[in-house]
C-alpha positions in Angstrom: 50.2 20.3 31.6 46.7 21.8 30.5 46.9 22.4 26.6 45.7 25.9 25.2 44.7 27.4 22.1 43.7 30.7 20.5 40.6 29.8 20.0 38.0 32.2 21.5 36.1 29.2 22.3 38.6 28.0 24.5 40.1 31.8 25.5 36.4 33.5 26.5 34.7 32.6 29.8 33.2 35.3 30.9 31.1 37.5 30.0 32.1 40.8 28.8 29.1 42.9 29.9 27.9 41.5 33.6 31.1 39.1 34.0 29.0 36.0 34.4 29.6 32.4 33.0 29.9 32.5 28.9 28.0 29.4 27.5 29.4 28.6 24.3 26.1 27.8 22.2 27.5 26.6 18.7 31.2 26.9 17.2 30.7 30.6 16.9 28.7 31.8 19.5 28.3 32.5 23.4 25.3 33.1 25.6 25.9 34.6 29.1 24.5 33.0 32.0 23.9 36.2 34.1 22.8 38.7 31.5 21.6 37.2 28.1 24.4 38.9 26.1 24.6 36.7 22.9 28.2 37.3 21.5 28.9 36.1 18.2 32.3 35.3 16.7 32.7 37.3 13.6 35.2 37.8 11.1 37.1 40.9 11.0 37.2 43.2 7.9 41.2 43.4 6.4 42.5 45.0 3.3 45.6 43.9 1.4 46.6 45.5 -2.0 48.8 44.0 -5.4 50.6 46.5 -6.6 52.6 45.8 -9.7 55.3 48.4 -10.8 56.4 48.8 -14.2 58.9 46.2 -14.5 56.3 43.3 -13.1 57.3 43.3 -10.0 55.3 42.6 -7.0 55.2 45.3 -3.7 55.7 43.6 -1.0 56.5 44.8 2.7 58.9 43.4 5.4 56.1 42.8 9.1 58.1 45.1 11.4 55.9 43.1 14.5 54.7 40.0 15.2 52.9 37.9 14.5 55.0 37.0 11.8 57.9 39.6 12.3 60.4 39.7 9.5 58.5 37.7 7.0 56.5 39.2 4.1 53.3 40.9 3.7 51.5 42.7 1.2 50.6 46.1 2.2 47.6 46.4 3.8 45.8 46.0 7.3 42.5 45.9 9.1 39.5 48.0 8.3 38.4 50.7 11.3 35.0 50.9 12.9 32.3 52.7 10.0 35.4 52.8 7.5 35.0 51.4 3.6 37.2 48.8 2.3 38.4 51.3 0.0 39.0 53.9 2.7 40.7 51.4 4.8 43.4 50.6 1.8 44.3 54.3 1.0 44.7 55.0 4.9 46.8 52.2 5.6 48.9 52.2 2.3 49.7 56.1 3.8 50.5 54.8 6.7 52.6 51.9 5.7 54.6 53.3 2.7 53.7 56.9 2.7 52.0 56.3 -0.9 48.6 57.5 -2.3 46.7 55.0 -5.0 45.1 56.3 -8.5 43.2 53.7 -8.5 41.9 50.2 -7.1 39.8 47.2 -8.2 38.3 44.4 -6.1 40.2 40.9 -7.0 38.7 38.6 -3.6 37.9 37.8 -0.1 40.1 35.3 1.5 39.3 33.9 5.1 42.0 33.6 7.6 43.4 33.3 11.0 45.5 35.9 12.7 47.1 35.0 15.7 47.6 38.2 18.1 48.2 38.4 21.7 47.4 34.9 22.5 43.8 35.0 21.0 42.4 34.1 17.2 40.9 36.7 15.2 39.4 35.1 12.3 39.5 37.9 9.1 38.2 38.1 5.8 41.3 39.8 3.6 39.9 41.7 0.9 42.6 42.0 -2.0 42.1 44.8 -4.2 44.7 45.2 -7.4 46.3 48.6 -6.8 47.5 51.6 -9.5 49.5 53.9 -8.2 51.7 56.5 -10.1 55.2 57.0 -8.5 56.8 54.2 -6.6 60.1 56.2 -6.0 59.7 57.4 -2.7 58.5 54.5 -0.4 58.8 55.7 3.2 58.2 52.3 5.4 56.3 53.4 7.8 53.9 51.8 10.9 54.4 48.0 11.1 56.7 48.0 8.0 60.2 47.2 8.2 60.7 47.5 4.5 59.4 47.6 1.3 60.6 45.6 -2.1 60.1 45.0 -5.6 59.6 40.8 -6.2 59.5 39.5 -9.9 55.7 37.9 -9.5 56.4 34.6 -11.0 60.3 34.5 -8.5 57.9 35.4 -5.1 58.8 32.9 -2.6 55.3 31.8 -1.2 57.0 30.3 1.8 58.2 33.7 2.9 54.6 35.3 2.9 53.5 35.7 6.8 49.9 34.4 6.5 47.8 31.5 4.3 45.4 34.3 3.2 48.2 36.2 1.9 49.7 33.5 0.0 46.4 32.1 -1.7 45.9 35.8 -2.8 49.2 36.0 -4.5 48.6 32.8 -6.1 45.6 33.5 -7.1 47.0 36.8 -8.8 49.8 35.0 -10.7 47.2 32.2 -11.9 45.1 35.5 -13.2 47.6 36.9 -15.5 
């Protein structure tokens, strides 16, 4: 049996724009045959955000979808077409939880792979540490199954859904 991967050197073959043969030209890029399109992999834009309530406790949410369905997440999600980082946080933290952010400061990029529909989309999460006044009314909304409060120093990193999301939580509790 032929192995596959996720890889969208091994998943692309043809070219989106005339449909002819996709040359791969280096590990992240293709040249079509027919048409000259050059296609370059790129990383994808995602936001994730640490928000720490008043007791020290870490917000995390419960993935209400694959990949990673079940497992935990921070809140957060990909950036839209001509949308700001910081845009992207405050829409999807509405969407996710139903809560609106006083404030928000870069903390740092992490690459990472994400795994969706049988293709890799490689990202660059950008965590940003999150203020927001009341926590009381989480409504888990969109892909969120849940929401919780985690002590930071009890969060079980072999819990968190993705790599990215784990090195930014570490990285956090190393900061403080």
């Amino acid at each position: 049996m032929e192995k596959t991967t996720t890889s969208p050197r091994d998943v692309f073959r043809f070219c989106p724009r005339c449909g002819g043969n996709f040359n791969l030209q280096d590990t992240h890029s293709f040249l079509c045959a027919g048409c000259g399109l050059h296609y370059f992999i790129n990383a994808n834009a995602a936001v994730c955000a640490l928000i720490i309530d008043s007791r020290d406790r870490l917000l995390l949410t419960v993935r209400a979808h694959d990949p990673a369905q079940g497992m935990l997440d921070l809140p957060g999600g990909f950036v839209d077409p001509l949308e700001t980082a910081e845009e992207a946080l405050a829409r999807e933290l509405r969407e996710e939880l139903d809560l609106e952010i006083d404030s928000l400061t870069y903390f740092g990029s992490y690459p990472n792979r994400y795994v969706f529909s049988g293709l890799t989309y490689f990202t660059l999460d950008l965590a940003f540490v999150c203020r927001a006044g009341d926590l009381s009314g989480l409504k888990p909304g969109d892909d969120v199954a849940g929401a919780l409060f985690v002590p930071l120093p009890e969060v079980d990193l072999e819990k968190i859904a993705f790599d990215s999301i784990r090195t930014v939580i570490d990285a956090y509790r190393r900061s403080r």
